[in-house]
N, C-alpha and C positions, 0 to 999 in steps of 0.2 A: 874786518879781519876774518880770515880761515875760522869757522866755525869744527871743534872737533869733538865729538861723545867718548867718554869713556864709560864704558858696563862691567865692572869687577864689584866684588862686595866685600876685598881685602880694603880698607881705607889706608892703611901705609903704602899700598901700591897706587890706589887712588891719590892720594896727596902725590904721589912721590912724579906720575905720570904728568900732574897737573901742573905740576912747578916745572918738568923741563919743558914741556908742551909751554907754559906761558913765557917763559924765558928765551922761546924761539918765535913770540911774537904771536902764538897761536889762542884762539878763544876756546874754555873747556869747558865742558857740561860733562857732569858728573852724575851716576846713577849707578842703583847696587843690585839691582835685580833685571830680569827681563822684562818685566810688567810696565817698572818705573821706566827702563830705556824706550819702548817704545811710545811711552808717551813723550818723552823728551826730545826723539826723533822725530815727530807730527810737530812739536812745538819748535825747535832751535833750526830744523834744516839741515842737518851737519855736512858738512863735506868729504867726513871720513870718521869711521866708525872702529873703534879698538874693543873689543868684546872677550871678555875672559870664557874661556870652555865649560868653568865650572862656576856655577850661578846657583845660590837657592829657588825652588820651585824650576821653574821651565829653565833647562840648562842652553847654553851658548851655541851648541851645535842646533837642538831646534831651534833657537830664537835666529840662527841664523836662515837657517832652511824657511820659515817664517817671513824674515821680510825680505830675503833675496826674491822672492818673484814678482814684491810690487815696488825696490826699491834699487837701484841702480850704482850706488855710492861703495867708493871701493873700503873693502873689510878687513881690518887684522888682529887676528885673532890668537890669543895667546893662553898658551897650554905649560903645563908643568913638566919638569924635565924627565925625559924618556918619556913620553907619550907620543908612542910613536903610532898605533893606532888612530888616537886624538885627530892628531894633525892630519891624515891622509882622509878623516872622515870632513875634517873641517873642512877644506880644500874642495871635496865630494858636494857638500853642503853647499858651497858658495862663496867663500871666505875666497878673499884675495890673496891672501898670504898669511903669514903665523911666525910666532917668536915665541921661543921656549926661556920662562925665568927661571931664574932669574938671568936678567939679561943687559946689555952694556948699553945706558942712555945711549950712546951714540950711533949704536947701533938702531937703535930703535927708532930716534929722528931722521937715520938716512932710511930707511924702511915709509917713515911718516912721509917725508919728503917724496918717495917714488910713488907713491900711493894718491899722493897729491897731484901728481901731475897726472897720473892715470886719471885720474877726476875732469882733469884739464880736457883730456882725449874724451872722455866719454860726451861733456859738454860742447867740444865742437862736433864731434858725432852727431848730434841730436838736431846740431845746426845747418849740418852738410847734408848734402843730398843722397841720397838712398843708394847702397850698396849690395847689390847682388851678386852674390858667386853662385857656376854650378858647375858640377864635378860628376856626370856617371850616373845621374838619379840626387845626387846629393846638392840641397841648397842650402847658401846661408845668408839671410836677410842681415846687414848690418846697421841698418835704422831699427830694425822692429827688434832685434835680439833674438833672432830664430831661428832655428834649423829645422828642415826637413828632409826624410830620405823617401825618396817614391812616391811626393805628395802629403804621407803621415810624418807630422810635428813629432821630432824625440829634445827630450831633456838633456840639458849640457850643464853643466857648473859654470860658475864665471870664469874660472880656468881654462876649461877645458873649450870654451867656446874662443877666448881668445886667442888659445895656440891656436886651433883650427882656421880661425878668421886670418894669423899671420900667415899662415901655412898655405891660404888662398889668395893673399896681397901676394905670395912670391912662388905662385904656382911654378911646378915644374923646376924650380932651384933644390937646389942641395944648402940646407940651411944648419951651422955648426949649431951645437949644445951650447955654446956660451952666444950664440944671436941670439937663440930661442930663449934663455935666461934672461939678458939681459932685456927682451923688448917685452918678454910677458910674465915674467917676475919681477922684474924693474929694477932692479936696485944691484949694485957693485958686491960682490962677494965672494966667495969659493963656492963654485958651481954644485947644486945640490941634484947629483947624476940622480936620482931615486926619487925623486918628486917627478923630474921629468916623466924619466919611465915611468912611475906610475899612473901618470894625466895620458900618457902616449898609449896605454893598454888599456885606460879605461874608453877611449875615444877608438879605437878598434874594435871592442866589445860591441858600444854602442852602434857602431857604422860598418864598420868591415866585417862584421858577422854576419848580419841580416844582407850584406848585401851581394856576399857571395865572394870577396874580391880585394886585393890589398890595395890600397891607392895609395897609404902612409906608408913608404919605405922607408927603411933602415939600413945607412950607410956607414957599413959598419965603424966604428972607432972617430966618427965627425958628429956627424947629427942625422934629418931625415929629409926629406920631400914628398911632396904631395904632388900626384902622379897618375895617371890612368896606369892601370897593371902593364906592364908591358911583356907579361910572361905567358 
């Protein structure tokens, strides 16, 4: 069975996660700190990691930053309502996605659900053979998880690396806000326009700053493309 961690230190939220999570068939390990989850990561394997923001001792946002670079498994990470800092730092961290509580089961096993199958991708990833994009100076390894601009390695989120990575599977397209949504946030909902934008500026910052040059266009009122400048 789906192996899944939950890291919160509320136990009503912990029970309440672990009864829907079990009632969709799914296996739960349970821990209330960050100390305790990452041992229980080393030991259960999980397939998908649910991590509260706010944790005693070492809080969610580090414990995320923590094992996103030695662990691969998609993150959802959940923050208190209006946290809207929270989230855009979670997201920065490495967090796959994020749900604000209190929040509607159902919403949160379709979330589980896309999260899951993003697992699925990353596993045949690992299986399939080696994927190279280059764009202008700019590459990106899809076997090793890497980006480099002019030879020097810069750091991506797990976000931020997979829009970019779609962004090269469909070079030169014009690709809408609700594609881009749906294949790297994964899941069915009303379009969250200000997550995009915000992964879309952080990924300019990082790349089209140093490198002199816009390649991420913005069409206006649709979505973007990835693009040699043509201006």
């Amino acid at each position: 069975m789906t192996k899944i961690l939950v890291i919160d230190d509320d136990r009503y939220i912990q029970q309440s996660v672990k009864e829907l999570l079990e009632s969709s068939r799914y296996t739960v390990e349970l821990a209330s700190t960050a100390e305790e989850g990452f041992l229980k990561l080393h030991e259960v394997t999980p397939s998908l990691l649910i991590l509260d923001i706010h944790l005693p001792g070492e809080d969610g946002v580090s414990f995320c930053r923590r094992i996103r670079s030695k662990h691969k498994l998609p993150i959802l990470m959940l923050t208190s309502k209006n946290e809207v800092f929270d989230k855009v730092l979670g997201l920065e961290v490495g967090a796959d996605d994020y749900l604000t509580k209190p929040f509607d089961p159902r919403e949160l096993l379709a979330r589980v659900r896309a999260l899951l199958r993003r697992e699925d991708e990353y596993q045949s990833e690992d299986a399939a053979k080696e994927e190279l994009f280059e764009l202008d100076g700019l590459e990106l390894d899809s076997d090793r998880w890497q980006v480099k601009l002019n030879g020097e390695q810069i750091e991506l989120t797990a976000t931020e690396f997979r829009l970019l990575e779609y962004m090269f599977k469909n070079m030169g397209r014009v690709l809408s806000r609700d594609q881009i949504f749906d294949q790297v946030w994964g899941y069915d909902e009303s379009f969250n326009q200000n997550s995009l934008e915000v992964i879309v500026y952080r990924l300019r910052q990082k790349i089209e700053k140093p490198l002199g040059r816009r390649i991420i266009h913005t069409v206006r009122g649709y979505g973007y493309r990835l693009d040699r400048d043509s201006g």
